[in-house]
C-alpha positions, 0 to 999 in steps of 0.5 A: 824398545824404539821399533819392533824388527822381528818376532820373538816367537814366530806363530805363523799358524795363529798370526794367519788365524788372527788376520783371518778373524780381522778381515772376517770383521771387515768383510764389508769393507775388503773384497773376500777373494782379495782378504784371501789372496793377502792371507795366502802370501802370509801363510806362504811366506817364511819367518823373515818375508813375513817379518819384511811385510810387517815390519819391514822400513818400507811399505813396498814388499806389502804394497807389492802383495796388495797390487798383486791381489787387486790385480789378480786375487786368486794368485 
């Protein structure tokens, strides 16, 4: 296997519950209310948006998600 392009089995539950639990660990270091706008955009995206910001070739769909909690993190 040389890149890794989408989920095998898609948990979308436990894989929002898993980033949940990693900012928890960096609160100190990510604002809670922009933690919370990420963690939104990954419960509300379907099985291939989420497979873009994870595994897309470009950084731009999560960068995208990024700039739009920094500007606006209750969005």
């Amino acid at each position: 296997m040389n890149e890794v392009v989408k989920f095998a089995q898609f948990d979308q539950a436990k894989l929002v519950k898993s980033l949940e639990a990693s900012l928890s660990e960096a609160s100190s270091e990510v604002d809670p209310k922009f933690g919370s706008c990420v963690i939104e955009a990954f419960k509300q995206g379907s099985q291939s948006e989420v497979e873009e910001l994870l595994f897309g070739k470009s950084p731009k769909a999560l960068e995208e998600v990024f700039e739009a909690c920094a500007s606006n993190p209750s969005a």
